[in-house]
N, C-alpha and C positions, 0 to 999 in steps of 0.2 A: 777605787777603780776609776773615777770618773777624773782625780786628781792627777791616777798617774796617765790616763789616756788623753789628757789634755796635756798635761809636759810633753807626750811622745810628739802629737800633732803639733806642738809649737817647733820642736826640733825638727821634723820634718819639714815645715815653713823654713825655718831657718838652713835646710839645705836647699831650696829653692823648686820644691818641691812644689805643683802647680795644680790646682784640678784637672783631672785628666789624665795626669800621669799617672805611672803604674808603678808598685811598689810589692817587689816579690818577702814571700814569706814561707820560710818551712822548717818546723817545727813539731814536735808531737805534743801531747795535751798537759798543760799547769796554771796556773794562776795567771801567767801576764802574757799567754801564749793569744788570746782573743783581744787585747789591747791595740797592735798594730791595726785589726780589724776599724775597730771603732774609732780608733784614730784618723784611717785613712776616710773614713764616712763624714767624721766632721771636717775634713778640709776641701772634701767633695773632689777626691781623688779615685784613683782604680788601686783595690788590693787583689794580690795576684798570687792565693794560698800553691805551692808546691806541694810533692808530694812530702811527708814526713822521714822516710827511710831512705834519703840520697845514699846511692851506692856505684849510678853508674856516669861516667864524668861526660860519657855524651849525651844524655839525657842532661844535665846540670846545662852543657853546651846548646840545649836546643829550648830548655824554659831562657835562655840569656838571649839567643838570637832573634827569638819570636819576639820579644815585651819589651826587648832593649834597656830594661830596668834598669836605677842607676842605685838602687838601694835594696839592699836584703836582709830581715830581719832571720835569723837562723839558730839553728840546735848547736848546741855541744859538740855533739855528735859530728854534724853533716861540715861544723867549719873549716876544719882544713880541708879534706876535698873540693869545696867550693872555691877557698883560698888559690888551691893548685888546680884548677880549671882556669880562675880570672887573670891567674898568672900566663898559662899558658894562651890562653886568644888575646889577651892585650887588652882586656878591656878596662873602662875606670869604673867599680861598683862599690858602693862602701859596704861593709860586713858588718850588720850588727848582731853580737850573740848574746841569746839569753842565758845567762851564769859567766864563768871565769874561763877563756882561753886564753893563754898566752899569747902578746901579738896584737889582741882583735881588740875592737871595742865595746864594753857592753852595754846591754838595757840599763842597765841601776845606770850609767856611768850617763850617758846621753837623759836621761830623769832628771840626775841629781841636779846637772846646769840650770835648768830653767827656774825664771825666777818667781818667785810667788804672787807677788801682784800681776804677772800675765798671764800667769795662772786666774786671776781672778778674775782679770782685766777680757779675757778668752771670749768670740766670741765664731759660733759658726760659719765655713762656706757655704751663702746658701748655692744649692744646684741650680743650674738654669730651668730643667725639666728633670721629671720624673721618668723619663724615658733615658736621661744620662749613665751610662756605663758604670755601674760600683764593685764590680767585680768580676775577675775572671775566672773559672774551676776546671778544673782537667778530668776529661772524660776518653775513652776508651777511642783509640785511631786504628784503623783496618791495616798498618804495614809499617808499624812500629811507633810511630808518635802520637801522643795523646794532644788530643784536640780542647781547646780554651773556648768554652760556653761561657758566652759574654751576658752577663747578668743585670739588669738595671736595679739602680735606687726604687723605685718603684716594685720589681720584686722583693725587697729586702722588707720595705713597709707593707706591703701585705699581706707579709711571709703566713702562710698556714700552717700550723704547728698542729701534731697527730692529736693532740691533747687542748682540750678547752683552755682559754688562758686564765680563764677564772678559777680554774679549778688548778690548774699551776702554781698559783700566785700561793694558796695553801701548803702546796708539797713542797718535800725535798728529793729531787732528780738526777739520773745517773746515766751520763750517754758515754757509749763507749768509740764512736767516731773523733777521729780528730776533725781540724781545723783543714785538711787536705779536702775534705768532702763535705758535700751541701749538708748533710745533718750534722755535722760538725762547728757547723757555719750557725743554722739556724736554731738550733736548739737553744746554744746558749742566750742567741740576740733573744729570744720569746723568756729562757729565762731572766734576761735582765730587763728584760720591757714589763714583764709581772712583777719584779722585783720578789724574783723565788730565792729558793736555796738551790744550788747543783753541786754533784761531785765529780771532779776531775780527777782523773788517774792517768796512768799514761805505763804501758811497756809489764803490767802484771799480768797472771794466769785468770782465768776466770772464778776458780775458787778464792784466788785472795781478793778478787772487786767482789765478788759476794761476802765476803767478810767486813767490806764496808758498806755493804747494803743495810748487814746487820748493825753494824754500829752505827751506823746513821739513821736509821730506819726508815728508810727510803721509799718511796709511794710510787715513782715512777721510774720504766725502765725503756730505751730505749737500744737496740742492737743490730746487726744484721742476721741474719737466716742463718751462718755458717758460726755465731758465736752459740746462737740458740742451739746448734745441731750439739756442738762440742759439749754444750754444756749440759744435753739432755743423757751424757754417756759418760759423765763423771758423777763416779759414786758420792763423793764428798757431797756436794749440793745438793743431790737426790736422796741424802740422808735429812736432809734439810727442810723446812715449811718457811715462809717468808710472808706471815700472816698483813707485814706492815705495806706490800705493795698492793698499790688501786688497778696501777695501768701497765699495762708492757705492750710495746709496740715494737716489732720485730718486719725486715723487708730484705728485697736483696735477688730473693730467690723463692721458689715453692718448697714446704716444710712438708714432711709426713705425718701423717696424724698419730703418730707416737711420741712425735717430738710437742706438738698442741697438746696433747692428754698428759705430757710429762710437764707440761709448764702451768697447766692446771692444778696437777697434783701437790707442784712446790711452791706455785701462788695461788694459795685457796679464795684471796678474797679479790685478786687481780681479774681487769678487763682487758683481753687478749685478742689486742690490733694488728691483724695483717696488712702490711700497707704496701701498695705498687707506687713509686714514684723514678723520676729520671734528675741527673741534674739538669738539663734541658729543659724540663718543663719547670724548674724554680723551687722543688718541693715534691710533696706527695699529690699522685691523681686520686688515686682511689683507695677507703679504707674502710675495712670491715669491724660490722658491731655482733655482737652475741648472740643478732636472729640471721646474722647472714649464714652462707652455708658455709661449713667448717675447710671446705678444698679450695672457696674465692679468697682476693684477695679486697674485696669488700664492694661497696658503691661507691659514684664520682662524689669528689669533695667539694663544696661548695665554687662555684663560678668557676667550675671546669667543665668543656664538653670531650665526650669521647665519642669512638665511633671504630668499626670493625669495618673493612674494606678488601677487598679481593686482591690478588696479586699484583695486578696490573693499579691499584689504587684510584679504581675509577668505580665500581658501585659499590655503595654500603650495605654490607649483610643484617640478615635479620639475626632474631634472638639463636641462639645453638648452633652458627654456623661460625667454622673458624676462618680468621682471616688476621690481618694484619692490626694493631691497634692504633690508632692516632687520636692526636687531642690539640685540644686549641683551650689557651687563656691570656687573658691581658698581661700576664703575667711571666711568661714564657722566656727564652730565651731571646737575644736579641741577633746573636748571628753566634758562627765557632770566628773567635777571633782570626783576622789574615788569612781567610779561607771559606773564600764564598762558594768556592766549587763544592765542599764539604756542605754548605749551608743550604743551597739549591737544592741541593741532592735528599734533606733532611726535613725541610719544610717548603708544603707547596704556594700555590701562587692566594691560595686562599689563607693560610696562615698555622694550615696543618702540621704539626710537624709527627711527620711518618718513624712509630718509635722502633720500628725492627723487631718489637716480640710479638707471637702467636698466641692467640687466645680466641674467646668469644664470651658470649652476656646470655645470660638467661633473663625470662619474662619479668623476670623481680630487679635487672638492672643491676645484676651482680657477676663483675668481671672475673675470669679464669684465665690464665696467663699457662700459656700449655709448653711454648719452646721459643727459640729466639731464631728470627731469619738472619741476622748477623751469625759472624762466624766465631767471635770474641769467647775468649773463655774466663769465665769470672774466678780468680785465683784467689780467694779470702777479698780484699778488700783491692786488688790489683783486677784492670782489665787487661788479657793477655793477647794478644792477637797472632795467630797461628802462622803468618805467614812468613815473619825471620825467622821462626823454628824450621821452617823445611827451606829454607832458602841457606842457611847452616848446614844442614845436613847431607842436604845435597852437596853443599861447593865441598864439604869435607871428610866425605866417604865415598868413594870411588865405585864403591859396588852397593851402593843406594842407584835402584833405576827411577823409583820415582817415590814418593812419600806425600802424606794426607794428614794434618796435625787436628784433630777434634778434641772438644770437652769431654771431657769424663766424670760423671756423677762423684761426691765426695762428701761426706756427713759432714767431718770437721773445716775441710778447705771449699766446699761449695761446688767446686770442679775443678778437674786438675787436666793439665795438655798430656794426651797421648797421639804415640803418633802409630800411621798406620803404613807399614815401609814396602815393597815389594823391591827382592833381590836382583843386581845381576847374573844372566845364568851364570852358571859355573864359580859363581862368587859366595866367600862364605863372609856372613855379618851376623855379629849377634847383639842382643836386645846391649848388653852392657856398653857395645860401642859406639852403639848411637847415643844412648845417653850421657856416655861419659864428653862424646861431641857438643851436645849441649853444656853439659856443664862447664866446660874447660873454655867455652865461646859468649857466654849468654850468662846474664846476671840471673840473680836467685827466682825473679818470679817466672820466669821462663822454662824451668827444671821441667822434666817429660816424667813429672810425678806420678803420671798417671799408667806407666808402664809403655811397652813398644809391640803392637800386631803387628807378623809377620804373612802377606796374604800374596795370593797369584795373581792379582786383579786386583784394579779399584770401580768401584761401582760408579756409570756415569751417566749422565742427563741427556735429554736427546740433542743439543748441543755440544757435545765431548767433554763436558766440565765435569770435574769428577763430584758426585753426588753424596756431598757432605751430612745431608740430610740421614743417609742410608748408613754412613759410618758413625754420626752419633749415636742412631739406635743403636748398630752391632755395640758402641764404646756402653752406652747403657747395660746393654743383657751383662755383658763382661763383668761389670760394677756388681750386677744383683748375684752374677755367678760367687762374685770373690766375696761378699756379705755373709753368706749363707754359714 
């Protein structure tokens, strides 16, 4: 690993590649998919992970106009559309793919050149400061682009992993994030900084990664809330005990305590961490141990502070009262890349940065995460933002008078977008034709999976904005209605 991450970084030198620069990547998870990473570390560069699943070519168009990047390490998959993007804007970007397309050039092929003795000869860029930019990660934008959380080398060396490293350094680990998201990112840098074992997969169902749990016998697991939900309603695994895991650490979202008693049941000898974190803040804030209460999502992590604050973000509430959550650590983000109005808005003058979910803390200092003041609907591993949905629906259906797009509760997708339409009179529209609007407009994590309310009224704030608040609940009961 360390032989071929030093040929990649010498090749990158050799395109003239500077510290500082930013070097895109999108991939989903194998062997040499976290090598660009630690390549781009030792030259004391920006790496700039994409999302894994490219499907839509303005999205591809707007990670290229933001980063300007002159280099892209990339999938199989994602290379000719990329191809036929840099075609189409004119731009110069080299393509490097991991395996065999025709055309492109690959990893092996860019390794092979480098020569051994510079390979030996290798030595680090050091950084100027620890506060210098090492990466940038895409997180969830309010009206359709995802926003670049600029990360320093200094979070990267700090990095807090859910799991003691000491106790890492024994096991063998199994995280189901790519390389598009911060656990994706972090998990493996702690495995290789312990010098553990981990298992990569990449694109299988949940029951065949549990079949290399087994074969592996794996001690550690890490997932999101919506892999946990799926997996607590598939017979296969639930016929199953998985004596060999210590720890699972699961986050994302609030679990039901059928889904916590069912991970109990199939890992009898496992420690069952719920963990709140952002990419924003670097990592996880807060994670629960076995005396916290089974509904938090644990206590602050070391060298974090939190704090619960009222709407207006001006006093801090006490213990049981809900308010807004914010935190602060040396560690934190550094700005959203090329978007300081987005940045302002996010962290205040003291260095808070205001995380947009609802909760409160009890006397014991154990966080409860209740709802989210953004509008973002979290779609599996995608943030969805509501407001191209109705901004579609509207331009293209004549007899949509007005429409509300909210999250919608979902065991295996976490939440899904529904929308909630009120007719024009004398206009006939049915639930299929709005959605088939979506579909035929709007790429796959956009889909109004979550069904279409037909209502007289939208419910509004004493300002006229319509009270999104009011229609998540109604989209909630809906959820518990159709469960039953």
């Amino acid at each position: 690993m360390a032989d071929r991450s030093i040929r990649c970084a010498l090749w990158l030198k050799s395109q003239g590649v500077k510290p500082s620069d930013i070097i895109g990547l999108s991939t989903g998870n194998h062997l040499d998919a976290i090598l660009p990473i630690i390549s781009s570390l030792l030259i004391g560069s920006i790496i700039n992970p994409w999302w894994d699943d490219l499907t839509e070519e303005e999205l591809i168009k707007y990670f290229i106009d933001l980063t300007q990047t002159k280099i892209v390490f990339i999938s199989e998959a994602n290379a000719k559309l990329m191809k036929k993007v840099v075609d189409k804007i004119q731009v110069k970007i080299t393509i490097i793919v991991f395996g065999k397309v025709d055309g492109f050039t690959s990893f092996e092929e860019i390794i092979a050149i480098q020569k051994s003795q510079e390979v030996l000869n290798f030595k680090c860029t050091e950084i100027q400061s620890p506060d210098q930019p090492a990466i940038i990660l895409y997180t969830s934008g309010t009206t359709g682009n995802p926003k670049g959380v600029v990360l320093a080398y200094k979070t990267l060396g700090n990095n807090r992993p859910f799991i003691p490293v000491e106790e890492i350094r024994k096991m063998t680990g199994i995280n189901f994030s790519t390389v598009a998201w911060i656990s994706g990112v972090m998990l493996p840098l702690t495995a290789i900084e312990a010098g553990a074992k981990m298992i990569i997969f990449y694109g299988i169902s949940e029951p065949e990664s549990f079949q290399l749990i087994d074969k592996y016998k794996a001690q550690w697991i890490t997932m999101g809330t919506g892999v946990a939900n799926r997996m607590s309603k598939d017979e296969t695994i639930g016929k199953h005990t998985y004596p060999s895991v210590k720890w699972i650490t699961f986050g994302g979202a609030c679990v039901k305590k059928r889904v916590v008693d069912f991970l109990k049941r199939v890992y009898p000898n496992a420690r069952i961490c719920q963990a709140y974190g952002s990419t924003e803040s670097g990592g996880p804030v807060t994670c629960s141990s076995s005396d916290d209460h089974p509904d938090s999502c644990g206590k602050a992590v070391k060298n974090m502070e939190i704090k619960i604050v009222d709407e207006d973000g001006n006093i801090v509430l006490k213990p049981n009262v809900e308010g807004e959550l914010c935190m602060r650590s040396s560690t934190m983000m550094i700005s959203y890349y090329k978007n300081p109005q987005a940045t302002a808005a996010a962290v205040d003058s003291d260095g808070w940065f205001h995380s947009g979910d609802l909760g409160h803390y009890n006397e014991n200092g154990e966080f409860f995460i209740t709802d989210r003041i953004r509008e973002l609907i979290k779609y599996r591993l995608h943030h969805v933002p509501p407001a191209p949905i109705e901004e579609v629906i509207q331009k293209n259906h004549p007899g949509v008078y007005e429409v509300a797009v909210v999250r919608k509760p979902h065991n295996e997708d976490v939440e899904q977008p529904m929308a909630f339409v009120i007719k024009m009179p004398g206009v006939n529209v049915t639930e299929e034709e709005i959605i088939d609007i979506v579909d035929k407009n709007m790429s796959e994590r956009f889909k109004l999976r979550g069904g279409v309310k037909f209502v007289n009224d939208l419910p509004r704030t004493s300002s006229g904005k319509v009270a999104k608040k009011i229609l998540r609940d109604m989209a909630i009961k809906i959820a518990l209605e159709e469960s039953k």
